[in-house]
Biopython code that builds the backbone (N, CA, C, O; Angstrom):
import numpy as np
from Bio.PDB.StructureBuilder import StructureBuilder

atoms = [
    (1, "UNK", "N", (-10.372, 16.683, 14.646)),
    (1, "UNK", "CA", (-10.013, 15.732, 13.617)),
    (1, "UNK", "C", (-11.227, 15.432, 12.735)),
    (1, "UNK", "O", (-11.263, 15.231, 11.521)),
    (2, "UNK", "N", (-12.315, 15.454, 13.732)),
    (2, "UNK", "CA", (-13.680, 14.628, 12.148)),
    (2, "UNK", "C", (-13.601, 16.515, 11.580)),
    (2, "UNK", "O", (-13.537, 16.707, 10.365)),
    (3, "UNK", "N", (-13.610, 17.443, 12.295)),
    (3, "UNK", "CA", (-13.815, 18.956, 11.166)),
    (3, "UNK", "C", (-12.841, 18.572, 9.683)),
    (3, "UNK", "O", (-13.154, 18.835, 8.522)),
    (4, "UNK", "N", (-11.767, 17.975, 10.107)),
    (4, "UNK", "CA", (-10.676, 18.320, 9.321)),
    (4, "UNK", "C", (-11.384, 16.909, 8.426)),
    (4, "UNK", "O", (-11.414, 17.010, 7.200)),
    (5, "UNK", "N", (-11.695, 16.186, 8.794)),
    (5, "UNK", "CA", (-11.993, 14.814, 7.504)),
    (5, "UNK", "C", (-13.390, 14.842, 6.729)),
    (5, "UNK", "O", (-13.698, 14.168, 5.746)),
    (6, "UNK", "N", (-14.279, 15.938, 7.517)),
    (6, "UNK", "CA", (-15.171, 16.443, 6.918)),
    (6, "UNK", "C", (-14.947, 17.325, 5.953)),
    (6, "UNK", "O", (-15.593, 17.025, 4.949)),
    (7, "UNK", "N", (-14.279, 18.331, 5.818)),
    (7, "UNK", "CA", (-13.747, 19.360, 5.241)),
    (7, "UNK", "C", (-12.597, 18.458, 4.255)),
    (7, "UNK", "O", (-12.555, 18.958, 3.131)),
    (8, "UNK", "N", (-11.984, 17.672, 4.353)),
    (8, "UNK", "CA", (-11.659, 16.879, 3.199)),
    (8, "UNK", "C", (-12.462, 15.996, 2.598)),
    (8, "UNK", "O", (-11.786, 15.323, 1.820)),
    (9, "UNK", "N", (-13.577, 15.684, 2.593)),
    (9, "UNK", "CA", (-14.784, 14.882, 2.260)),
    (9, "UNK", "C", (-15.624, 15.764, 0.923)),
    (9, "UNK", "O", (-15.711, 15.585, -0.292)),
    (10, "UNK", "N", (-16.114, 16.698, 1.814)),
    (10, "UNK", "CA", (-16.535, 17.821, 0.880)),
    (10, "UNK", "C", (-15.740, 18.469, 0.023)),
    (10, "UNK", "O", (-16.309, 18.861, -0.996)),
    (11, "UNK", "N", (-14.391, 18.744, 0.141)),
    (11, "UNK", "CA", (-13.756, 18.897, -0.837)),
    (11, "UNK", "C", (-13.316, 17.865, -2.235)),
    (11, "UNK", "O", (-13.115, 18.182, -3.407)),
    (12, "UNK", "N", (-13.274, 16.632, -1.604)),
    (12, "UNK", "CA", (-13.047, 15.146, -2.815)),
    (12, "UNK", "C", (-14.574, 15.318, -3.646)),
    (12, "UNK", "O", (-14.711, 15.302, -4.869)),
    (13, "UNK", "N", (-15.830, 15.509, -2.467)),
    (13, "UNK", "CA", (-17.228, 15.535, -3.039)),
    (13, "UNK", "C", (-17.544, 16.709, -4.325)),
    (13, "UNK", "O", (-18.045, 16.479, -5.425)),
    (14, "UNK", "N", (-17.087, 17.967, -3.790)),
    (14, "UNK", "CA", (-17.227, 18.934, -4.390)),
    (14, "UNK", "C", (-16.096, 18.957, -6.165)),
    (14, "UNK", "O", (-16.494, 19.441, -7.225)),
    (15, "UNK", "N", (-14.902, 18.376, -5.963)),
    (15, "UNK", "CA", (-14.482, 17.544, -7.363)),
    (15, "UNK", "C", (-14.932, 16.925, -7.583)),
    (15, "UNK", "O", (-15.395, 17.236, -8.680)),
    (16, "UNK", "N", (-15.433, 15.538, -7.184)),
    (16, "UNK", "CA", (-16.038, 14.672, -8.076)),
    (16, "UNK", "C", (-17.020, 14.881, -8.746)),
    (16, "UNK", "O", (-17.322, 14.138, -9.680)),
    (17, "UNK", "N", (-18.036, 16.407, -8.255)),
    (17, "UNK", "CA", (-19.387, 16.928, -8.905)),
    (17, "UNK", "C", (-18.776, 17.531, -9.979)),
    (17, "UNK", "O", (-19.109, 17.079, -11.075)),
    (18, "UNK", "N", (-18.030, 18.366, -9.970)),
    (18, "UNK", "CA", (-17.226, 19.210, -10.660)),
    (18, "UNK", "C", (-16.499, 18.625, -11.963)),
    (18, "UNK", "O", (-16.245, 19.189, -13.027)),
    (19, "UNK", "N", (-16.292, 17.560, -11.620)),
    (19, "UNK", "CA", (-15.541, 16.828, -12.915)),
    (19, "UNK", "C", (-16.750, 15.830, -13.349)),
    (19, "UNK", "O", (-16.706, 15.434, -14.514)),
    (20, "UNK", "N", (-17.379, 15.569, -12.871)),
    (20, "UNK", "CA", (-18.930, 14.987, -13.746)),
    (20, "UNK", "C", (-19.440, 15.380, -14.543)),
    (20, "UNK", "O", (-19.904, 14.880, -15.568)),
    (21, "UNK", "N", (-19.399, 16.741, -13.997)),
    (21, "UNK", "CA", (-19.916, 17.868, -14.982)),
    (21, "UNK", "C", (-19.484, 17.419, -16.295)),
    (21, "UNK", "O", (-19.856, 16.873, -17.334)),
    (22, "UNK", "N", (-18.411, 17.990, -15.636)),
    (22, "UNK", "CA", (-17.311, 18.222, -17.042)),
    (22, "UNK", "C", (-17.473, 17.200, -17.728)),
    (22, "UNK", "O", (-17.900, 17.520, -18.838)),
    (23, "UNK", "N", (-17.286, 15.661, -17.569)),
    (23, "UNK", "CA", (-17.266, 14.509, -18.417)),
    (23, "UNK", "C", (-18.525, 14.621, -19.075)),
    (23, "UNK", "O", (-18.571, 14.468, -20.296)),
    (24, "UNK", "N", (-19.680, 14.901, -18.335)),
    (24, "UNK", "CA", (-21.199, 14.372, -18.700)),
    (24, "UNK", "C", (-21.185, 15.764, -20.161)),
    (24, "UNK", "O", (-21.864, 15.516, -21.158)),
    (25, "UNK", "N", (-20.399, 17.079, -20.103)),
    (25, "UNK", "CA", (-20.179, 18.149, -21.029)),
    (25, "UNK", "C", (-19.644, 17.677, -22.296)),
    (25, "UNK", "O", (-19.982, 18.020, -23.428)),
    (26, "UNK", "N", (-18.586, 16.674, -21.867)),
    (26, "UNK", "CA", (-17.948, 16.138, -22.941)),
    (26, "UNK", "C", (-16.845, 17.457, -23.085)),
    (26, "UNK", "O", (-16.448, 17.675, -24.230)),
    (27, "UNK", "N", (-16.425, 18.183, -22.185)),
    (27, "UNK", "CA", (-15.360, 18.481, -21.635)),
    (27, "UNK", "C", (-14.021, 17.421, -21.618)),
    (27, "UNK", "O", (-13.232, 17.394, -22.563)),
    (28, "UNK", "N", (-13.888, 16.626, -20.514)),
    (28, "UNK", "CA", (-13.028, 15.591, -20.337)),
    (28, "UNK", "C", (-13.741, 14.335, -20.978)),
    (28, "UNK", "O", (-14.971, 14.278, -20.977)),
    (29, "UNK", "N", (-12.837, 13.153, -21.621)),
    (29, "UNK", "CA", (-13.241, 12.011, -21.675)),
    (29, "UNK", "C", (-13.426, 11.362, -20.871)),
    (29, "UNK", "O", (-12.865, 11.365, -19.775)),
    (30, "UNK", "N", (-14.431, 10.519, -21.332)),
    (30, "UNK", "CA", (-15.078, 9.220, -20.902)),
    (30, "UNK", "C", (-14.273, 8.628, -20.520)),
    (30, "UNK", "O", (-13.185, 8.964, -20.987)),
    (31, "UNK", "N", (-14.236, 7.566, -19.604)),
    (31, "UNK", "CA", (-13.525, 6.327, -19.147)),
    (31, "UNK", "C", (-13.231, 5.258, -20.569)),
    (31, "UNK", "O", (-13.357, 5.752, -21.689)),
    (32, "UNK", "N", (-13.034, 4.522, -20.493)),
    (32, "UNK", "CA", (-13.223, 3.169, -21.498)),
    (32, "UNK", "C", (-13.762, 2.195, -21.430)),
    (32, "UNK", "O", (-13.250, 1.228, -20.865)),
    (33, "UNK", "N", (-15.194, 2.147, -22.094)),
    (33, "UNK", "CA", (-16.140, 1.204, -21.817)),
    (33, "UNK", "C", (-17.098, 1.916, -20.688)),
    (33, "UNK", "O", (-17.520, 3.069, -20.596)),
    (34, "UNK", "N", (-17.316, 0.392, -19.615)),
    (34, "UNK", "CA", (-17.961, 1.223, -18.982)),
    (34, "UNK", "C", (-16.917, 1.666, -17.227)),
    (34, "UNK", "O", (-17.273, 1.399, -16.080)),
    (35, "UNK", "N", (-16.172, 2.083, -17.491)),
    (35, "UNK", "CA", (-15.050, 2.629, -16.435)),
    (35, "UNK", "C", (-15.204, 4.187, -16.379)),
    (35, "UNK", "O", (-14.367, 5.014, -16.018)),
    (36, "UNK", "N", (-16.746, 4.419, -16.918)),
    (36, "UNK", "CA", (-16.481, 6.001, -16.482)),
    (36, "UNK", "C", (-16.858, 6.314, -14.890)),
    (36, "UNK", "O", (-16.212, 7.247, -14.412)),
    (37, "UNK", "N", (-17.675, 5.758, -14.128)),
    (37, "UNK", "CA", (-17.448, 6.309, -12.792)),
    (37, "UNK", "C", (-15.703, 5.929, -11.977)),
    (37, "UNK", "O", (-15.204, 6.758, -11.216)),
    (38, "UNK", "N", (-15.063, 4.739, -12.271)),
    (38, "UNK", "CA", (-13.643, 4.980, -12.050)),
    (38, "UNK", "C", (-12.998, 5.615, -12.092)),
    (38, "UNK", "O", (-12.173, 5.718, -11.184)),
    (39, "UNK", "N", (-12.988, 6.537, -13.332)),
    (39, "UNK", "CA", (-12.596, 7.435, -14.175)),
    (39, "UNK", "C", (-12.272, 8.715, -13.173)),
    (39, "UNK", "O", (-11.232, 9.154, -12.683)),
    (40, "UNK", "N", (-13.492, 9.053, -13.115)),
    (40, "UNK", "CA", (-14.270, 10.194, -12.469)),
    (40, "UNK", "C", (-13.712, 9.776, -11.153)),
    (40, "UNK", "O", (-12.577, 10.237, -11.033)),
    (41, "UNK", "N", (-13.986, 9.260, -10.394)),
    (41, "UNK", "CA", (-13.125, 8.593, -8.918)),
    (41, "UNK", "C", (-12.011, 9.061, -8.720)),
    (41, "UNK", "O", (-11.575, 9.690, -7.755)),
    (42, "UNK", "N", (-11.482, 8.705, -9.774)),
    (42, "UNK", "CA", (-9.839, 8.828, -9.775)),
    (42, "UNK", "C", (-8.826, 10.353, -9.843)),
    (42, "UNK", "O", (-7.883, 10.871, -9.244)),
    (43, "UNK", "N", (-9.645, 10.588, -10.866)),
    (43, "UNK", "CA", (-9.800, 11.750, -11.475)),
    (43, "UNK", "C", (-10.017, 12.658, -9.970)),
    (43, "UNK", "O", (-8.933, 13.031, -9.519)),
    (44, "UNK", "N", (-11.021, 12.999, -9.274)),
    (44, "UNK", "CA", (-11.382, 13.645, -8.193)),
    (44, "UNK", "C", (-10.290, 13.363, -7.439)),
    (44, "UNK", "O", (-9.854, 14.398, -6.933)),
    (45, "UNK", "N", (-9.618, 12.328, -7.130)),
    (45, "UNK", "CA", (-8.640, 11.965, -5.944)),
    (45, "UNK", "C", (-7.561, 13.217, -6.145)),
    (45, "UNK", "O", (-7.271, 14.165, -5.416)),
    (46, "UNK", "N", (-7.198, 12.889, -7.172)),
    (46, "UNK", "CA", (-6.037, 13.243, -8.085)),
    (46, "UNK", "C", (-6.499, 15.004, -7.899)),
    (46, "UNK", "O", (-5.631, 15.854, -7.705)),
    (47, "UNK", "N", (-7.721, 15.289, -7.977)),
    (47, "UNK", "CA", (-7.790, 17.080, -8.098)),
    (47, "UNK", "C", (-7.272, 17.002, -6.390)),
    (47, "UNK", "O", (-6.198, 17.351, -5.901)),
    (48, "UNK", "N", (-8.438, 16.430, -5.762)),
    (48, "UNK", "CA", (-8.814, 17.060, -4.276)),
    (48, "UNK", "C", (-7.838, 17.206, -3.497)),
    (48, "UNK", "O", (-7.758, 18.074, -2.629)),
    (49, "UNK", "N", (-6.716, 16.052, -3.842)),
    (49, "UNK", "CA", (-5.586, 15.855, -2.721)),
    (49, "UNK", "C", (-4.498, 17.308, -2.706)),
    (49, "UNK", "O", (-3.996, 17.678, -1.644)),
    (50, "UNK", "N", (-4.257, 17.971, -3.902)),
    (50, "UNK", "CA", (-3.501, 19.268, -3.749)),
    (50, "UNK", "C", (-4.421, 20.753, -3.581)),
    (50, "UNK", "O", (-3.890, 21.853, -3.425)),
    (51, "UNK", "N", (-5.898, 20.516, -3.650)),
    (51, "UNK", "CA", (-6.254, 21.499, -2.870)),
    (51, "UNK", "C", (-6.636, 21.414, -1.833)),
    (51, "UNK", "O", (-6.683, 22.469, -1.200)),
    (52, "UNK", "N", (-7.161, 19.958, -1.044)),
    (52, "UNK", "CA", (-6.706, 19.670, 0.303)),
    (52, "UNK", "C", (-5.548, 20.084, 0.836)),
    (52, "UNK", "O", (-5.633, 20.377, 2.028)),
    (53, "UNK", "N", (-4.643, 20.187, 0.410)),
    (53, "UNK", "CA", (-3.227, 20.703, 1.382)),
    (53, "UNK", "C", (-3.138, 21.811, 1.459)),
    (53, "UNK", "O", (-2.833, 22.230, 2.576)),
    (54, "UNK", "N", (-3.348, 22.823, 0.359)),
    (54, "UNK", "CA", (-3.442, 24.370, 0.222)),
    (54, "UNK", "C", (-4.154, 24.818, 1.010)),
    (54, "UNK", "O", (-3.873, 25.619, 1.902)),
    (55, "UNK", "N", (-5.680, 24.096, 0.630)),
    (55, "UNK", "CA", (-6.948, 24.778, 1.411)),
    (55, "UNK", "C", (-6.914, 24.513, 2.649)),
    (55, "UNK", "O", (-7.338, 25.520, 3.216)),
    (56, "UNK", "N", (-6.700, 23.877, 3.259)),
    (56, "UNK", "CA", (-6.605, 23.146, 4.379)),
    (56, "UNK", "C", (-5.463, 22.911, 5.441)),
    (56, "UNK", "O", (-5.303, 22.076, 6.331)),
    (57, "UNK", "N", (-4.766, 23.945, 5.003)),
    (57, "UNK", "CA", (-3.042, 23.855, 5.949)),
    (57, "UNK", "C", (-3.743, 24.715, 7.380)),
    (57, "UNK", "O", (-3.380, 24.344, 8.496)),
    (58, "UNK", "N", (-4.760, 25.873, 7.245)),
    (58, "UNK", "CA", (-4.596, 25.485, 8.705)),
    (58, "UNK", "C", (-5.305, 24.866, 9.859)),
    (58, "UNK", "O", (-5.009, 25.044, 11.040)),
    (59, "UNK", "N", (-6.250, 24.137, 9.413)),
    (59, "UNK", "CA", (-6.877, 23.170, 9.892)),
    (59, "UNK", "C", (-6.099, 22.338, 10.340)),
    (59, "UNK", "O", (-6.129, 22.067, 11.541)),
    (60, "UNK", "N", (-5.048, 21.619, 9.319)),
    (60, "UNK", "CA", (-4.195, 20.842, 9.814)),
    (60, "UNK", "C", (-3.198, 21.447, 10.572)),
    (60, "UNK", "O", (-3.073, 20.921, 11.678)),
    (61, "UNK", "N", (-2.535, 22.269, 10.375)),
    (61, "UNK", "CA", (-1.985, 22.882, 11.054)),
    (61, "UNK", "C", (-1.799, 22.745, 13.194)),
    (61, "UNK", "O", (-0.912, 22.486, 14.009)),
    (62, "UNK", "N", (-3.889, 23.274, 13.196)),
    (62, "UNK", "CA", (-4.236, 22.961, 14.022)),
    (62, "UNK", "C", (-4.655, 22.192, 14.954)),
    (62, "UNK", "O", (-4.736, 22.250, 16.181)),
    (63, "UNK", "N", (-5.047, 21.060, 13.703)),
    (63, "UNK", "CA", (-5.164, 19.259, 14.528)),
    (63, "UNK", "C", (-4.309, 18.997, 14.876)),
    (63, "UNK", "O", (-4.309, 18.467, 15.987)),
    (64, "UNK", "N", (-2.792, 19.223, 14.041)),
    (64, "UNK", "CA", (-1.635, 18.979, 14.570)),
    (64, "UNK", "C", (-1.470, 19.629, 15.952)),
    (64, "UNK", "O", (-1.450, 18.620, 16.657)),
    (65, "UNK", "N", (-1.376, 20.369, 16.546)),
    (65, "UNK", "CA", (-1.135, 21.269, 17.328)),
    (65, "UNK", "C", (-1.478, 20.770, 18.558)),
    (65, "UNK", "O", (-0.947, 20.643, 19.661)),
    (66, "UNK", "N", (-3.067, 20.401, 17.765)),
    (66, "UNK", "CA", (-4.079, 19.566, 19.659)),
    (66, "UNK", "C", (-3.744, 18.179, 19.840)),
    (66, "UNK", "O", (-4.101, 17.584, 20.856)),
    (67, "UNK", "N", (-2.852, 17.429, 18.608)),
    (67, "UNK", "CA", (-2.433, 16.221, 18.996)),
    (67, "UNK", "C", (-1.126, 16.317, 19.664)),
    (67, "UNK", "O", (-0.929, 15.301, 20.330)),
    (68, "UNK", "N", (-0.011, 17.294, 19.742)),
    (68, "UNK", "CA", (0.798, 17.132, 20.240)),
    (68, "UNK", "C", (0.648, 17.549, 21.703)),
    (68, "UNK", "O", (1.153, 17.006, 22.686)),
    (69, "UNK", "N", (-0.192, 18.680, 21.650)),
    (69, "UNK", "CA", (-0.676, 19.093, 23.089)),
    (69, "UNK", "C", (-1.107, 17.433, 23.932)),
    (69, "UNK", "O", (-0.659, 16.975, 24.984)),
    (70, "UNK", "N", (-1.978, 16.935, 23.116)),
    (70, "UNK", "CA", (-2.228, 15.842, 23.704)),
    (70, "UNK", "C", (-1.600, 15.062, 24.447)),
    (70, "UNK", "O", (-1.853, 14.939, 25.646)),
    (71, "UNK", "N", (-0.504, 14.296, 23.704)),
    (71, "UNK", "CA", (0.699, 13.776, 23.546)),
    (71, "UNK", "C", (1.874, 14.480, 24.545)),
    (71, "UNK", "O", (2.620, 13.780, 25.230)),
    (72, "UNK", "N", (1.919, 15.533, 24.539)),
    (72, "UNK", "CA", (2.452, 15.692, 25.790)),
    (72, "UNK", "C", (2.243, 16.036, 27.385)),
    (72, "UNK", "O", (3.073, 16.230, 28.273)),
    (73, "UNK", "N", (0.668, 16.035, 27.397)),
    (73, "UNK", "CA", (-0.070, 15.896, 28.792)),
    (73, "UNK", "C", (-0.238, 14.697, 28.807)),
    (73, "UNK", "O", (-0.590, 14.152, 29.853)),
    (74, "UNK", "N", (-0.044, 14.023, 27.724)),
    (74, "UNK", "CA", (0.227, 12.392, 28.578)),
    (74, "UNK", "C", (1.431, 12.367, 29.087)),
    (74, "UNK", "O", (1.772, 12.080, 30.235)),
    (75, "UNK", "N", (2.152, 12.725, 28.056)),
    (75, "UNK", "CA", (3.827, 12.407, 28.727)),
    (75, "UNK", "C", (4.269, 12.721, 30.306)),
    (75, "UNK", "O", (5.130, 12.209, 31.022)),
    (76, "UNK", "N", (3.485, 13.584, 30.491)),
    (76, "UNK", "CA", (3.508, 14.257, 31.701)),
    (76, "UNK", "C", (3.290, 13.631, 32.995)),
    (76, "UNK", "O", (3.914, 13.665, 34.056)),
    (77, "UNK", "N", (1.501, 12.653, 32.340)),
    (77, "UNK", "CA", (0.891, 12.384, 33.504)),
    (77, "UNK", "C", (2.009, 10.906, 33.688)),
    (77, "UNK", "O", (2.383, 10.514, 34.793)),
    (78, "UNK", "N", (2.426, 10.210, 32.307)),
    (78, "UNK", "CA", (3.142, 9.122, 32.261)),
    (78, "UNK", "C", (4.779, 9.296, 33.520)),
    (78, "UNK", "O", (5.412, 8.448, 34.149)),
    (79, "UNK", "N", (4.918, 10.804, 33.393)),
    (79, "UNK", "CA", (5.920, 11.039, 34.199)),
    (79, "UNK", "C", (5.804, 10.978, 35.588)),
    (79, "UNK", "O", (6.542, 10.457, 36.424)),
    (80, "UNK", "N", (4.497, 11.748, 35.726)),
    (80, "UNK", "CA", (4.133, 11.694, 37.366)),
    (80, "UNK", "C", (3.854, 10.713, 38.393)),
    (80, "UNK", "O", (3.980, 10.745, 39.617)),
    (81, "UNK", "N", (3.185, 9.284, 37.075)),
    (81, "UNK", "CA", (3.234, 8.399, 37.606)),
    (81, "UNK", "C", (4.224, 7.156, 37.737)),
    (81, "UNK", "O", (4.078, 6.026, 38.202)),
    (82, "UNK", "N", (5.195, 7.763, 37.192)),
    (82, "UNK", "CA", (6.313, 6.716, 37.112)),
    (82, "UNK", "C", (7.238, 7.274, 39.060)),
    (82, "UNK", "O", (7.800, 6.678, 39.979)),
    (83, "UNK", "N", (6.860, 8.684, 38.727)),
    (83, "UNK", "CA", (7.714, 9.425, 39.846)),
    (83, "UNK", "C", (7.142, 8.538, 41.569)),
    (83, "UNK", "O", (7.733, 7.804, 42.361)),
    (84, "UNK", "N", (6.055, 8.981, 41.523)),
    (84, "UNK", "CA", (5.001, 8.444, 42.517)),
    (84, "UNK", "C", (5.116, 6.959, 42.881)),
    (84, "UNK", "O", (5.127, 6.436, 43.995)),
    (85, "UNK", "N", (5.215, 6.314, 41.438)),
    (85, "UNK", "CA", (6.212, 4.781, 41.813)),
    (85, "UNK", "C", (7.200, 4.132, 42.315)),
    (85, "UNK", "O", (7.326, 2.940, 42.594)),
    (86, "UNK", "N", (8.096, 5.273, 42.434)),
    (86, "UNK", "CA", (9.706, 5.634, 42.891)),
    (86, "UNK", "C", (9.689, 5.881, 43.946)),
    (86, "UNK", "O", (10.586, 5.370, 44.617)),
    (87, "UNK", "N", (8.792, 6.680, 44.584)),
    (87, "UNK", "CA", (8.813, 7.244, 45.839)),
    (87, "UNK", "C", (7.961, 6.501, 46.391)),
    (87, "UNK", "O", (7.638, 7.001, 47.469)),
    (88, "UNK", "N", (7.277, 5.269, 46.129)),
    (88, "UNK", "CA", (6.625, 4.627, 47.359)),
    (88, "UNK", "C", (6.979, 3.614, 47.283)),
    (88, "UNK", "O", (6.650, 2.780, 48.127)),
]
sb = StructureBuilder()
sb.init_structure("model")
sb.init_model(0)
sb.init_chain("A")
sb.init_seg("    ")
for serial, (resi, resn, name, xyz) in enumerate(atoms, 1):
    if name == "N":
        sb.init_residue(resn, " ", resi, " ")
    sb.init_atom(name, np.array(xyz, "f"), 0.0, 1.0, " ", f" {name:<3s}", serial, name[0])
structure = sb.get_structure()
């Protein structure tokens, strides 16, 4: 899980450099007033979040995978000890 929130970190990081650029190019506009780091904030959210899902399906994929594994070796142990309760 921190691989996978790291790897979405650096990806929000790696837009927000990316679109700085660009604003500081005069590429994209400025914010209004002084709302240009908002701007830029926002702006990055808005890139990172759909190449987070692309880039990143199987990472998630795989966190998913070790949480359900998880989740059901509890269920398990939750079973064994309910059983063990029954029988004594």
């Amino acid at each position: 899980m921190l691989r996978y929130t790291l790897m979405r970190l650096g990806i929000f990081a790696g837009s927000f450099l990316a679109l700085w650029g660009l604003v500081w190019l005069g590429v994209l506009p400025r914010g209004l007033g002084d709302s240009n780091l908002l701007w830029v904030l926002l702006l990055a959210v808005v890139v990172s979040a759909p190449l987070s899902f692309v880039l990143l399906r199987k990472e998630r994929d795989a966190m998913s995978a070790g949480i359900v594994a998880k989740v059901d070796r509890a269920k398990v142990r939750l079973e064994a000890n309910r059983s063990a309760e029954d029988a004594a």
